[in-house]
N, C-alpha and C positions, 0 to 999 in steps of 0.2 A: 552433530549436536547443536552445535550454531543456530542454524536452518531451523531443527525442528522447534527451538525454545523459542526463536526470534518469530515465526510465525505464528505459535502462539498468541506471544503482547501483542501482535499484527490484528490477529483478529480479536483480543478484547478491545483495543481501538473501531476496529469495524462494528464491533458490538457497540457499543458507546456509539458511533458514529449513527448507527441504523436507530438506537432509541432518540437520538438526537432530530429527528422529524419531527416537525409543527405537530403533526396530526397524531404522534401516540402520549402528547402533552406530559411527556416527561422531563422535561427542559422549558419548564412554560417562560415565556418572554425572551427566549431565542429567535430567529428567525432562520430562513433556508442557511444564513450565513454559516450557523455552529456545524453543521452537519456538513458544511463544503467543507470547512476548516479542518474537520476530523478527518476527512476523506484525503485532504489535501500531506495533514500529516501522515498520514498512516500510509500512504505509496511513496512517501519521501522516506519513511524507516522500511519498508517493503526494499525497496529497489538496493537503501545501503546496506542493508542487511543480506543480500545476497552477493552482493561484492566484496563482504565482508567474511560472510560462508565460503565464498571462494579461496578467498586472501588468506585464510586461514585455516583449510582445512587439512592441512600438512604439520599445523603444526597441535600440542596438546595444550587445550584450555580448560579448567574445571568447571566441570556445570555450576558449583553455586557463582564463581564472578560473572559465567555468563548473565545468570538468574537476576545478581546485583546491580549486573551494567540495564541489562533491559529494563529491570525495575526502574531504577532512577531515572534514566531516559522516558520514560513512560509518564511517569511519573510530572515528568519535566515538563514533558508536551501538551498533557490534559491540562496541567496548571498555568499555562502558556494561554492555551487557549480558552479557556472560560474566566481569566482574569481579564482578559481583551487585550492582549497584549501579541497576539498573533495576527497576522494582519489578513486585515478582512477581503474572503474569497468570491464572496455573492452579495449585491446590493439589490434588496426587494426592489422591483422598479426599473431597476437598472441590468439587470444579469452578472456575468461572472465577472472579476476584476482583471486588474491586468495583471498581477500576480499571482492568482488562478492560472488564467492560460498560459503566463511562462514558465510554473511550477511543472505545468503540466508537458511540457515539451523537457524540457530538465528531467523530469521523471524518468521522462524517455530515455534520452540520451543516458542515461545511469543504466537503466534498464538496457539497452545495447552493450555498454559496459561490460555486466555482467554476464551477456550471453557470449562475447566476447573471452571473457577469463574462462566460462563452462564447457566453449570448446575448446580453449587452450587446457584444460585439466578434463577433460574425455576421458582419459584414461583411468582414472581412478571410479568410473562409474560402468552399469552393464548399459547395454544398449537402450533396453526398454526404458530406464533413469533417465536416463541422457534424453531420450524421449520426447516423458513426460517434461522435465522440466525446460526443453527449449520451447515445447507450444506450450508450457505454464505463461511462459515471458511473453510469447510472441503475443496470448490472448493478454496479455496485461497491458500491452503497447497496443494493441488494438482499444482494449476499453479506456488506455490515457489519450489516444488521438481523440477519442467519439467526446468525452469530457472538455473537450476543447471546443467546442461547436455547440454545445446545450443554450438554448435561450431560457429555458423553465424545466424548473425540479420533474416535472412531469413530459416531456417534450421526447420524441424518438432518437435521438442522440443519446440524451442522459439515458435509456432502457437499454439500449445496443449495449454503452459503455456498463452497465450491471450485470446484463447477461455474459459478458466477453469477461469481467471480474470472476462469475459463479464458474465459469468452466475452466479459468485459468486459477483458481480455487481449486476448483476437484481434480486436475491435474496434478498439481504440486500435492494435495493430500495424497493423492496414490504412487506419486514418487517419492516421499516421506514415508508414511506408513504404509502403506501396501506392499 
């Protein structure tokens, strides 16, 4: 339950994140910054969020605190970051910060974590689960390395690290729902 509710607010953050580009001007007088920033949060609740699914899945939690905790968490983050109060990930001119690329290695490193806790708890899943969800991770570590390397919102780095997102997406959607 964790997993499916937490990905969820994962991807209204991605939503938000994806209208947060210069060019669909719905955010006017943001820059590439707000959409690093969202990007940045939203694999930081990605990654605890599955270590979390893990930690937890043994024992029983009711869907509305889950629903409560993500909310306000969610909540927290968007308000975080478009009051500017989150620190900034991309400087036009300049490229990614330096807490960009160490978000992005920390990501990581969580995200090992948790592929860590999903084979120690194998058991509780079929084989094809189990699966999906280690190359969900592995393409998510793939697309937090490429993220590390981008010089521009548009540059072969930054497209690697989206595509390796989309497929480590459709994975985890068909070991959830499927």
């Amino acid at each position: 339950k964790l997993l499916g509710i937490g990905y969820g607010f994962i991807a209204l953050i991605d939503l938000i994140h994806t209208f947060a580009y210069k060019g669909m001007n719905i955010f006017p007088g943001y820059g590439a910054n707000l959409p690093t920033q969202l990007w940045i949060a939203a694999r930081y609740f990605q990654a605890v969020t599955l270590i979390a699914a893990l930690l937890f899945m043994e024992r029983k939690v009711k869907n509305h605190i889950i629903f409560t905790c993500y909310t306000t968490v969610v909540l927290a983050i968007v308000f975080t970051i478009f009051s500017g109060n989150f620190p900034a990930c991309f400087i036009d001119g300049k490229g990614l910060t330096p807490f960009k690329i160490n978000s992005e290695y920390m990501i990581t490193i969580l995200l090992l974590v948790s592929l860590f806790l999903l084979y120690r708890k194998r058991k509780h899943f079929s084989n094809r689960t189990f699966i999906l969800i280690v190359a969900s991770i592995v393409f998510t570590v793939v697309s937090e390395i490429s993220f590390t390397a981008y010089i521009s919102v548009y540059g072969f780095a930054n497209v690697v690290g989206h595509f390796a997102k989309l497929f480590a997406f459709i994975l985890i959607y068909k070991a959830i729902l499927v």
